[in-house]
C-alpha positions as CSV (number, residue, x, y, z in Angstrom):
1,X,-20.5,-17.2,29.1
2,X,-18.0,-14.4,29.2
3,X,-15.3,-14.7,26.0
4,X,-12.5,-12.8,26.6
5,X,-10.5,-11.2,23.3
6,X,-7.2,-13.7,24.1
7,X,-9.6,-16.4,23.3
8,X,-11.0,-14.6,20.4
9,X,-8.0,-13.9,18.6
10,X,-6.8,-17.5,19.4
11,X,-9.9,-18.8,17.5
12,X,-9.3,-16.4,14.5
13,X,-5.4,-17.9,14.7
14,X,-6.7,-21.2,14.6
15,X,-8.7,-20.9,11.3
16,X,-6.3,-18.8,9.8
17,X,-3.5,-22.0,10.6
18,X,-5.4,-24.0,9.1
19,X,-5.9,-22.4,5.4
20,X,-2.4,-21.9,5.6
21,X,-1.9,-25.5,5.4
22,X,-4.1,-25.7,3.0
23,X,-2.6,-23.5,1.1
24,X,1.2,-25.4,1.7
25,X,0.5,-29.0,1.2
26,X,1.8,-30.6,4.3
27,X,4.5,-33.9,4.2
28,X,5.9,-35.1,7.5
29,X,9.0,-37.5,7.2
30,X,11.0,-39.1,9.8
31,X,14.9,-38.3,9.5
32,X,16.5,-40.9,11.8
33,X,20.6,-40.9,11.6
34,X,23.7,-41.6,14.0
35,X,26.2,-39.2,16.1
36,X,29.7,-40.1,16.1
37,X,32.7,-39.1,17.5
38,X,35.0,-38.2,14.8
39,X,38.1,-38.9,16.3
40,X,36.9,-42.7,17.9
41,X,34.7,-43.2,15.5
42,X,32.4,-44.2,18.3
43,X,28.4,-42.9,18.9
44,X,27.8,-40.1,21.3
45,X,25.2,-39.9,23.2
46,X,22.8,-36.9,24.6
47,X,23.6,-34.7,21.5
48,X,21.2,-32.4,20.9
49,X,19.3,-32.6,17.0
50,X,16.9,-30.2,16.5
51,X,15.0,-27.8,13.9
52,X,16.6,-24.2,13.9
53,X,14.3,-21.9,15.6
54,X,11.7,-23.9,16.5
55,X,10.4,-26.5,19.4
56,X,11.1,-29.6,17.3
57,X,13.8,-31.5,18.5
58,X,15.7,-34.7,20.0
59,X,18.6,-36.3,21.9
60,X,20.5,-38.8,20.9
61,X,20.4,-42.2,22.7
62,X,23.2,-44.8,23.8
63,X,23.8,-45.6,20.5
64,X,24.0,-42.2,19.0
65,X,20.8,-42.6,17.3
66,X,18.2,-39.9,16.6
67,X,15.1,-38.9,14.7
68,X,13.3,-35.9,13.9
69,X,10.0,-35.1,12.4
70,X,10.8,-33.1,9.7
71,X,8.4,-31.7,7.0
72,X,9.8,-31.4,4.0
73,X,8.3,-28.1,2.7
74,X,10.2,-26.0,5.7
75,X,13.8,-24.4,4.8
76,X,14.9,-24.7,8.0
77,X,18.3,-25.7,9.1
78,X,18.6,-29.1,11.0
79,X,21.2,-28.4,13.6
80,X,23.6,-31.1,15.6
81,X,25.1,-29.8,18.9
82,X,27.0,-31.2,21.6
83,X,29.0,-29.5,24.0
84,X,32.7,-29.5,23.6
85,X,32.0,-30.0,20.0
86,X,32.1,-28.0,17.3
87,X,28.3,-27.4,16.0
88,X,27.2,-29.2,12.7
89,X,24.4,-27.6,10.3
90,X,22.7,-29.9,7.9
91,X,20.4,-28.9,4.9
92,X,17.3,-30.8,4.5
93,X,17.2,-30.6,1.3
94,X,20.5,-32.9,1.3
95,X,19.8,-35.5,3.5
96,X,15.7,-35.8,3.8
97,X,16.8,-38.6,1.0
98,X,18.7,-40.6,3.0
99,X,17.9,-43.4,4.9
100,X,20.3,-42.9,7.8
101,X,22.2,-40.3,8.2
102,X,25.7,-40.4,9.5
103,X,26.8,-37.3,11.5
104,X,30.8,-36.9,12.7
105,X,31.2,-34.2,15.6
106,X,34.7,-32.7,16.0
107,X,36.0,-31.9,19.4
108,X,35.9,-27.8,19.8
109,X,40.0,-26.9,20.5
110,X,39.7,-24.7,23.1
111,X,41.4,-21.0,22.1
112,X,42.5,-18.4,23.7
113,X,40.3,-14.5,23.5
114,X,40.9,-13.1,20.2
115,X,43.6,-10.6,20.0
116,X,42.8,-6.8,19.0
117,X,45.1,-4.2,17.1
118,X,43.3,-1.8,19.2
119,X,42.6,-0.8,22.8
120,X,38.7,-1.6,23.8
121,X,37.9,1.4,26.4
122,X,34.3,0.6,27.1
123,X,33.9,-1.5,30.8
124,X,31.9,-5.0,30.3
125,X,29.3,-3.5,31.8
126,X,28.7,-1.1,29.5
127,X,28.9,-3.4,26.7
128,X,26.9,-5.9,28.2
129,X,24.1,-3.6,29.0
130,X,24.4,-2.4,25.4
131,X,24.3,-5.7,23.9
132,X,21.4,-6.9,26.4
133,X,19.3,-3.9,25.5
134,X,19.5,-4.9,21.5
135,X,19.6,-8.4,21.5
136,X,17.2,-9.3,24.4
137,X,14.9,-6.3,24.1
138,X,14.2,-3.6,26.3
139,X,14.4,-3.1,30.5
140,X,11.1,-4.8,31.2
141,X,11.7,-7.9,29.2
142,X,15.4,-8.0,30.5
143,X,13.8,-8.3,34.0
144,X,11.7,-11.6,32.6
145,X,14.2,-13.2,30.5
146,X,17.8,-13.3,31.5
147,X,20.9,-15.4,30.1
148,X,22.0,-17.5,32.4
149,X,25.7,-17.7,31.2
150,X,26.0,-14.0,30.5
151,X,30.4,-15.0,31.6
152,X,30.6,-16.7,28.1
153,X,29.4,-13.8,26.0
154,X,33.0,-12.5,24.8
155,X,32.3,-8.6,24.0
156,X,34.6,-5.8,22.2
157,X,34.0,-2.3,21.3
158,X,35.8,-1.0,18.1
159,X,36.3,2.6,18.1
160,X,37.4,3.3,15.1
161,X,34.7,1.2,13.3
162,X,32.3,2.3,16.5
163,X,31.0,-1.5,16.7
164,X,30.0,-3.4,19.6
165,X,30.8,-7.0,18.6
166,X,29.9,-10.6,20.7
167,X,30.0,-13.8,20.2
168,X,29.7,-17.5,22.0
169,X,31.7,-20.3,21.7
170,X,29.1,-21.9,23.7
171,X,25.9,-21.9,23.8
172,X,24.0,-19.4,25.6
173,X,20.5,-20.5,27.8
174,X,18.3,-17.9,28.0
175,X,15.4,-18.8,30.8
176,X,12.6,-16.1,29.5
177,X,9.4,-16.2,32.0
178,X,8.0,-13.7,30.2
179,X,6.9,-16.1,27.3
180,X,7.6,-19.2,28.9
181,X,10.2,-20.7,27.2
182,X,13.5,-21.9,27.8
183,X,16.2,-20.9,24.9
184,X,19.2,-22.6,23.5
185,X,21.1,-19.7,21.1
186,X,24.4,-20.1,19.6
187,X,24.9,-16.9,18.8
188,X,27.9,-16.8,15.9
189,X,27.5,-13.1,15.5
190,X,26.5,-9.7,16.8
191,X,27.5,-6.6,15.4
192,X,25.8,-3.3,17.2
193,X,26.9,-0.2,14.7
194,X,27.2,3.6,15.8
195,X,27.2,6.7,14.9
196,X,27.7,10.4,16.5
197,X,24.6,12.6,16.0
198,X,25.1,16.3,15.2
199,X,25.1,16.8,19.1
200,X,27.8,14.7,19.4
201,X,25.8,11.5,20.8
202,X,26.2,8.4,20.1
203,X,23.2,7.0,17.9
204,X,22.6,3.4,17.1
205,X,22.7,3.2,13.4
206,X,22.4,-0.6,12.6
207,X,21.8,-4.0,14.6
208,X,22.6,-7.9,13.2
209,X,23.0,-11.3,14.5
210,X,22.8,-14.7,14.1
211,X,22.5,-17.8,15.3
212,X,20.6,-21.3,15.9
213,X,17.8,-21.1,18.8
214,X,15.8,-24.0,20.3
215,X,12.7,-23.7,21.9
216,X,11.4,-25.7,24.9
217,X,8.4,-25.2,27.2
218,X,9.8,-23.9,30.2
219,X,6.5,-25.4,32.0
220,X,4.8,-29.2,31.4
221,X,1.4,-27.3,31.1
222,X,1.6,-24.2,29.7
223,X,0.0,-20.9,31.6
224,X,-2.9,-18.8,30.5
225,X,-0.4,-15.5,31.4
226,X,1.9,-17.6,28.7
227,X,-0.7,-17.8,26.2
228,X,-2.1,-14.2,26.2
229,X,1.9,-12.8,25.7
230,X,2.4,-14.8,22.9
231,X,-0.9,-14.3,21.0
232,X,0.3,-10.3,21.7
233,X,3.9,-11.1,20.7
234,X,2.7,-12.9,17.6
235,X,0.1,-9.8,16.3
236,X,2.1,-7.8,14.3
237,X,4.9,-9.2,14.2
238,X,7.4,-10.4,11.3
239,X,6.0,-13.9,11.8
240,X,2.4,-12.8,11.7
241,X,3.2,-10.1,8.5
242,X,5.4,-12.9,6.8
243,X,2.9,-15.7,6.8
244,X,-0.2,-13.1,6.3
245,X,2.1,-11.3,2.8
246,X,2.3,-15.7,1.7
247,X,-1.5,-16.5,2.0
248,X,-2.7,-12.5,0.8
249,X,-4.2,-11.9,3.3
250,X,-2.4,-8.5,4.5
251,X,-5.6,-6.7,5.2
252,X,-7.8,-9.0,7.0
253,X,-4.9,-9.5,9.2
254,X,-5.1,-5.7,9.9
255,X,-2.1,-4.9,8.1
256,X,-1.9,-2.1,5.6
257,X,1.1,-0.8,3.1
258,X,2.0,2.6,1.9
259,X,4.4,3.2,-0.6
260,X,5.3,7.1,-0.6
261,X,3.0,8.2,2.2
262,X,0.2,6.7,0.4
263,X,-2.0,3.5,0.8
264,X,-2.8,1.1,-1.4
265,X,-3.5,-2.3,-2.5
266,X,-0.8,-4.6,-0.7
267,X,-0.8,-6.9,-3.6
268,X,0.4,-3.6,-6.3
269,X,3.8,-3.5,-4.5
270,X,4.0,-7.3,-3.6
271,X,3.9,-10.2,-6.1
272,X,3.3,-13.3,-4.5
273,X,3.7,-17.0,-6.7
274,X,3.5,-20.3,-5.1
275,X,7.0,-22.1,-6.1
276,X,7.6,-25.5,-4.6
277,X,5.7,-25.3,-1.6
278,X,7.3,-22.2,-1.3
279,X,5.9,-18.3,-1.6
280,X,7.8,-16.5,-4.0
281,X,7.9,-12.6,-3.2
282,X,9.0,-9.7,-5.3
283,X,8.4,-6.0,-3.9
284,X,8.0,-4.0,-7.1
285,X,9.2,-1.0,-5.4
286,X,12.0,0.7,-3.4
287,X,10.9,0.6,-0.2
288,X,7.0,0.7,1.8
289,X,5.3,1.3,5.2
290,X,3.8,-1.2,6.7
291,X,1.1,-0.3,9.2
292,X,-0.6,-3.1,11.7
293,X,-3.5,-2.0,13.6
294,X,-3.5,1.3,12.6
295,X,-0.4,2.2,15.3
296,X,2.4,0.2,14.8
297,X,4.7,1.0,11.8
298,X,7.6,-0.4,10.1
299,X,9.7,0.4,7.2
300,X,11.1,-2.4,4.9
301,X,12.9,-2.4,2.1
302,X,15.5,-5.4,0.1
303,X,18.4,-5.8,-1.5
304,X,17.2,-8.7,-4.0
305,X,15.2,-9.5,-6.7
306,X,13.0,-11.7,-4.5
307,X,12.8,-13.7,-1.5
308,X,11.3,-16.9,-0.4
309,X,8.7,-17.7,3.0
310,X,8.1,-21.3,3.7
311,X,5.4,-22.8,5.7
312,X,6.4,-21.8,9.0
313,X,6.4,-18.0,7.8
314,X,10.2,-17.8,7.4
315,X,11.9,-16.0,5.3
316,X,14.5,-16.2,3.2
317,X,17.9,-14.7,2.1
318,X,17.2,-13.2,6.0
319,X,20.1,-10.9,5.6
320,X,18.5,-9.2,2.5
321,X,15.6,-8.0,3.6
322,X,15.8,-4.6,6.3
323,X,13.2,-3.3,8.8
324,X,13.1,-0.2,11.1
325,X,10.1,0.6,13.5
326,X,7.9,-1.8,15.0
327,X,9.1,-5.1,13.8
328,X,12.6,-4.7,13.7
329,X,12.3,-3.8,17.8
330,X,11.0,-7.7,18.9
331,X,14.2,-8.7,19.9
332,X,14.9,-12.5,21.3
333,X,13.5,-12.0,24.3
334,X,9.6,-11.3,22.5
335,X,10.6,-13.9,19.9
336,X,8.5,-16.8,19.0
337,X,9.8,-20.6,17.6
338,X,8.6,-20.3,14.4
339,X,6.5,-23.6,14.7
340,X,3.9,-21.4,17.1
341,X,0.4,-22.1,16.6
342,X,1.2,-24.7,14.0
């Protein structure tokens, strides 16, 4: 019997899922509530519920009523969304108490395009290919994942602060066939920052955004092509490092550290507690390389004392911690719900 290394490295996945559950005891709850219309007071049906950034999610029925499998030792966002109405965010921590939980949505009052101080000289194109490049990912995941409503991204270029900024005031679907999924995003921000090289050329010099995303199989039965992108997506990546730096296991999972140019026991420059269900992470220095698989590098360095990863791998405050190189460069369109392989 031939093996091939996809199935391998699913395998090794597999085990390595299930220590980390054993490492994060596991509590599933059921969060059941009811969507209304907060003008009429009356239940509204087909709204979306759904845990941020991963597959898990819901519709409301006639009634307005809705649950969600939730596990409690997750720090992800539960987010309500209906078109037309404004998008509401709910912490779990505040209503995995609650027996039923009562959601109002407010109608979204359509407005006008923002109004700029200053004239934006760059062509939609242009701004759109810029913004595709660094929030979907490069030209030959563009070709395998497109946005289908690319007419509601609004898009301006600030000269004077030389920033590409976008938004949606609705959310965008993104069909990617690269790793078979189909993605709801409402992106709230995007902010693309330049600067002008010694040559005079314009250099990218920071990206951000953010948003909710929910994941859906884009086919019933998933294909084998699927399979093998995402088990390639997945190596290395900020997932894959995140959950590897919670259970210490860095170096079997292939990746290494170096603080300074040199190499060295993950576990001097990362303190790792278990808090609450919760990894607790302090870097003790300024900033390290991280190398996976001996060719694919990434700088990281934070701005806090600490942060927090859950049991999905997720990490927390997200817009403390910084990466160039390697993982900062899987953009949406290589991105994984972070319930994969759970």
């Amino acid at each position: 019997m031939v093996i091939s290394n996809a199935n391998i490295f699913h395998r090794l996945i597999s085990v390595y899922i299930v220590f980390l559950f054993s490492l994060f005891s596991y509590s599933q709850q059921q969060l059941k509530g009811i969507v209304y219309d907060d003008a009429t007071k009356e239940p509204l049906e087909a709204v979306v519920v759904y845990l941020d950034g991963t597959t898990k999610g819901t519709i409301t029925d006639a009634f307005g009523r809705f649950s969600l499998e939730i596990n409690t030792n997750y720090n992800e966002s539960i987010v309500v969304a209906y078109l037309g109405y404004k998008t509401v965010i709910l912490n779990p921590d505040k209503v995995v108490d609650q027996k039923n939980v009562l959601v109002y949505l407010t109608e979204e009052i359509e407005s006008l395009d923002p109004i700029y101080l200053e004239t934006d000289d760059w062509s939609r194109e242009k701004k759109l290919r810029y913004f595709k490049k660094y929030f979907i990912g490069e030209l030959r995941i563009q070709e395998k994942c497109k946005i289908i409503n690319e007419k509601d991204i609004h898009l301006y270029y600030s000269s004077s602060e030389k920033t590409l900024y976008a938004s949606s005031s609705v959310p965008l679907t993104i069909k990617n066939k690269y790793l078979g999924y189909t993605i709801t995003y409402f992106l709230r921000e995007f902010e693309l920052k330049f600067s002008l090289g010694s040559s005079g050329l314009r250099l990218v010099n920071s990206i951000y955004f953010a948003g909710t995303s929910f994941f859906k199989e884009y086919h019933k039965k998933i294909k084998n092509k699927y399979i093998v992108r995402r088990e390639k997506s997945f190596a290395g990546s900020k997932l894959h490092f995140m959950r590897s730096l919670a259970l210490k296991k860095l170096q079997e999972n292939k990746f290494k550290v170096f603080y300074k140019g040199f190499a060295g026991d993950p576990y001097e420059y990362f303190t790792v507690e278990l808090l609450n269900n919760f990894a607790k992470v302090h870097l003790g220095v300024e900033r390290v390389s991280i190398l996976y698989d001996e060719k694919h590098q990434t700088d990281m360095w934070i701005s806090t004392d600490y942060f927090l990863i859950d049991g999905f791998g997720n990490y927390s405050p997200i817009d403390q911690l910084f990466f160039s190189g390697y993982m900062s460069n899987h953009r949406v369109g290589m991105m994984l719900p972070l319930d994969y392989n759970l």
